[in-house]
Every structure is written in structure tokens, then in C-alpha cells.
C-alpha positions as CSV (number, residue, x, y, z in Angstrom):
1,X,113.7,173.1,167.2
2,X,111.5,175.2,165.1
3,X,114.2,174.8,162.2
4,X,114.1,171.2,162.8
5,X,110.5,171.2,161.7
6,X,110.6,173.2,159.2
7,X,113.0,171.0,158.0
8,X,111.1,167.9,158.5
9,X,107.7,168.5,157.7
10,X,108.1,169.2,154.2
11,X,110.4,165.5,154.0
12,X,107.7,164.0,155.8
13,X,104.4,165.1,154.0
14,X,106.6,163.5,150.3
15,X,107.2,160.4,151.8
16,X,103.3,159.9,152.6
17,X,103.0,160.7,149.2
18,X,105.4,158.5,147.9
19,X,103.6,155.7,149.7
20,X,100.0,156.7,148.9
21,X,98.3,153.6,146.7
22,X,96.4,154.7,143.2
23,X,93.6,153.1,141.9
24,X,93.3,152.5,138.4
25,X,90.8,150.9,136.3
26,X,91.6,147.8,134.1
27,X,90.3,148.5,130.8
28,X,89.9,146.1,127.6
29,X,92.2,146.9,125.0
30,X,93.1,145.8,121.7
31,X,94.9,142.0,122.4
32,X,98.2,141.9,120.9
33,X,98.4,140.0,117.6
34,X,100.5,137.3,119.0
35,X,97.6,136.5,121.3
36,X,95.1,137.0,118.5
37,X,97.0,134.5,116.2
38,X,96.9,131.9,119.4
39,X,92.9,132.4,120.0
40,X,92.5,131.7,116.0
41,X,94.6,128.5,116.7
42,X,92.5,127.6,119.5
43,X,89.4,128.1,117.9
44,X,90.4,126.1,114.5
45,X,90.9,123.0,117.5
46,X,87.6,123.5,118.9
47,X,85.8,123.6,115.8
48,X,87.4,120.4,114.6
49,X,86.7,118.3,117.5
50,X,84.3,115.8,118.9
51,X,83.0,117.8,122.4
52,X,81.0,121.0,123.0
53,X,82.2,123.8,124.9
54,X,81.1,125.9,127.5
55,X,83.5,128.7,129.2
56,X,81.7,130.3,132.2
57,X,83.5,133.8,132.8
58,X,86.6,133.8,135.2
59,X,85.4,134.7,138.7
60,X,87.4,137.0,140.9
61,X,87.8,135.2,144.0
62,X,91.1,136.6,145.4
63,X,91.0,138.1,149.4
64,X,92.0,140.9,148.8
65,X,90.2,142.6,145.5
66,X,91.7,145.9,144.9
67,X,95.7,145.4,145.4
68,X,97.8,144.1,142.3
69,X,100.7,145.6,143.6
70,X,102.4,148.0,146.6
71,X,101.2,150.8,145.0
72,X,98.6,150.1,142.7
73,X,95.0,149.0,143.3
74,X,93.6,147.8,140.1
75,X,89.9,148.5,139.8
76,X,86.7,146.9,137.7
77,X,88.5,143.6,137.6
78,X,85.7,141.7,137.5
79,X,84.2,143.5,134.6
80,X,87.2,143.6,132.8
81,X,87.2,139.7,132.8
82,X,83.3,139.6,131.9
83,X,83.9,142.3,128.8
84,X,87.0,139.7,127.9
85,X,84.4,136.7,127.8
86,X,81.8,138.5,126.4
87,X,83.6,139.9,123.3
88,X,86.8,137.5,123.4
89,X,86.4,134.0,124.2
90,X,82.7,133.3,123.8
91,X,83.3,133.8,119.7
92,X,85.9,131.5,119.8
93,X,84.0,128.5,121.0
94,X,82.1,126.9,118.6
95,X,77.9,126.7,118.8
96,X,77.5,123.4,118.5
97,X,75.5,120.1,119.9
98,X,78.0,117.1,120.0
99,X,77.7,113.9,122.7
100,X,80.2,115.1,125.2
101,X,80.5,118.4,126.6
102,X,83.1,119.9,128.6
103,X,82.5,122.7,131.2
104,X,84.8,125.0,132.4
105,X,84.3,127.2,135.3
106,X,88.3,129.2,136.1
107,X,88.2,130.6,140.0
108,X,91.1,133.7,139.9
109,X,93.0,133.5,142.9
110,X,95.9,135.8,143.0
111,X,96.3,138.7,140.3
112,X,99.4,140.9,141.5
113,X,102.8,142.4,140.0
114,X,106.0,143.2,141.2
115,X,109.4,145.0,139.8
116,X,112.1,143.1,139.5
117,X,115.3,144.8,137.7
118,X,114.2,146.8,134.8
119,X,111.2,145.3,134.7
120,X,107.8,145.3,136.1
121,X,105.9,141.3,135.9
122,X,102.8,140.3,136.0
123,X,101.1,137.1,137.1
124,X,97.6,135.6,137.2
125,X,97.0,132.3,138.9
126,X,93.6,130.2,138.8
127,X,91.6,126.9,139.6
128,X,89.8,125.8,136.8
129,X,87.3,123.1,137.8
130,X,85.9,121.0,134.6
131,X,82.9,118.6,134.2
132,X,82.0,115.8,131.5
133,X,78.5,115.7,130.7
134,X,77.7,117.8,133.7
135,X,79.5,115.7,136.3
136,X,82.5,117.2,138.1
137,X,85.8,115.1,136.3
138,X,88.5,117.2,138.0
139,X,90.4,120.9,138.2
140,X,93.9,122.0,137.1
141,X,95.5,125.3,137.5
142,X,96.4,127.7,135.5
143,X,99.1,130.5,135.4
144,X,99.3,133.3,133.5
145,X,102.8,135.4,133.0
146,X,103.8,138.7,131.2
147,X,107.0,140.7,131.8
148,X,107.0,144.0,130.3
149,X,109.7,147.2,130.5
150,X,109.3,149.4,133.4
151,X,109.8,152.8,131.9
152,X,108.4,155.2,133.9
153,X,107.1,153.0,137.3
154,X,103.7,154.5,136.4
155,X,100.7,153.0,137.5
156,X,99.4,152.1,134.2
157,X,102.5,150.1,133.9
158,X,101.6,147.6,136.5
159,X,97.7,147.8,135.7
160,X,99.2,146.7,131.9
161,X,101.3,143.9,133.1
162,X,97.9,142.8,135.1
163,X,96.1,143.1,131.9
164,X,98.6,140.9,129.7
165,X,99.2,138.4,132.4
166,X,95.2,138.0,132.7
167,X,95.3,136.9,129.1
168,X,98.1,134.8,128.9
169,X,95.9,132.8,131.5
170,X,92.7,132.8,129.7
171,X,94.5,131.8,126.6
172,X,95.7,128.9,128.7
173,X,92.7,127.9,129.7
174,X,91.5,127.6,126.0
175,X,94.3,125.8,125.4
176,X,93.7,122.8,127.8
177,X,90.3,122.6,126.3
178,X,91.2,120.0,123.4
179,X,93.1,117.9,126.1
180,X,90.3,117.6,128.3
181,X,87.9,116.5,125.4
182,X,90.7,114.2,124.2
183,X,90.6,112.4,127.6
184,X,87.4,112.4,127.7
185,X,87.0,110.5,124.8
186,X,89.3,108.1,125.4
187,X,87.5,107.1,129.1
């Protein structure tokens, strides 16, 4: 019996390490020039068109906050998408007065990643709800997607894959923001 323990106890303490969940911060880093070259596009189309724009930041209102994957807790999520409005998308839209305005106010509702082959994917899913002069004209929702190469399974990793997949959704958003003034014009 006492060999049997011996034996076990070691086996037993890795496993509850191998199952242990890390937190790790999202940081702000550098966007990738494909993304910049899209936000540069964006902002040329809400320069040139007839509506105002305002962007309120993306509000983290998933159940469960911390987990963006079995083993991964992503931390300062919220901040990371205030630091992202605050120095990404709030130079893109254009400061100025014009007789409609659109309002956009994006709800995040899931944020997670999983592993699937060699790969570890990312994916951010919100409710965007949009107003017209102030009054409440209808929502839409938005995904964002990134698949990057797992090489190591390290935490990073899947905090990165959050990261990208984040702003493949913001840049969404942008995105829809010439429609919505389009159809507002035309009502």
C-alpha cells in the first residue's frame, strides 16, 4: 500500500497542476497593419459622409468575466477595450456637427477560445444597439474571429487570439457605421 502512494501521489499532485487555470492580463498592443490599413479605410468613409458619429466604448457584459478558455482567465478586459477606444477608435471618427447622428453603444457577450487541430481560435460576439437622432432605430450583432498557430499551448497564446478576435469585432462595428447612416438617410 505504502508503494502504491508513493506511486500515486506524485501522479496526482501534476494532474492538479495540469488543470490549474492562469490568469493573464490582456494588454494593448501594436494592431497589425492589415487592421490598421482597414481603420484608415473606415475613417476615409466616415469623413466623407453625411452623419455624425459617436462610438461609446464596448461594455463587458458576459456572466462569467474572467474565463476565455479552460485554462486561461483573461484579466483587465474591460480596460483593455476602454484603452482600445480611447487611443484606437475615438481618432477615427470624425469631430463633426452634421443633421443626423448615429449612436452606437456594442454590449460584449461572449469572449472565449478554444484549440482546434493545430490551432488555437478566438471569437468575440456582441449586441450593438444604434440610435438616429437619439431615438433607439434597432441593434445587430457582431462577431469577431481570429485563428492563430498554437505553438506552444501557452497562455499568452489564447489571451492573443482573445486580443485579435476583440478587434476583428470592433473593426466590424466601424464597418457597419456607413450602412447605418446610409439607411438613415434614405428613411
Amino acid at each position: 500500500m505504502k508503494k502504491l502512494t508513493i506511486l500515486l501521489l506524485p501522479l496526482a499532485l501534476l494532474s492538479t497542476n495540469a488543470l490549474a487555470v492562469v490568469d493573464v492580463e490582456m494588454k494593448v498592443s501594436k494592431l497589425p497593419k492589415k487592421v490598421s490599413k482597414a481603420h484608415q479605410q473606415i475613417a476615409a468613409e466616415l469623413a466623407s459622409s453625411n452623419c455624425a458619429y459617436v462610438v461609446k466604448p464596448v461594455s463587458d457584459l458576459r456572466q462569467n468575466k474572467d474565463a476565455i478558455s479552460w485554462k486561461v482567465n483573461a484579466i483587465g478586459v474591460q480596460q483593455w477595450f476602454n484603452t482600445i477606444h480611447q487611443d484606437v477608435v475615438t481618432p477615427l471618427i470624425p469631430q463633426t456637427t452634421k443633421d443626423i447622428v448615429v449612436e452606437v453603444t456594442p454590449k460584449l457577450n461572449m469572449l472565449y477560445t478554444y484549440n482546434e487541430q493545430l490551432n488555437i481560435n478566438g471569437m468575440a460576439v456582441s449586441t450593438v444597439d444604434y440610435s438616429i437622432n437619439g431615438k433607439h432605430a434597432g441593434k445587430y450583432h457582431v462577431r469577431g474571429f481570429n485563428s492563430d498557430t498554437n505553438w506552444a499551448n501557452g497562455d499568452g497564446e489564447f489571451v492573443g487570439s482573445a486580443e485579435h478576435a476583440a478587434q476583428h469585432m470592433i473593426t466590424r462595428i466601424l464597418k457597419k457605421l456607413p450602412e447605418i447612416c446610409g439607411n438613415a438617410e434614405s428613411a
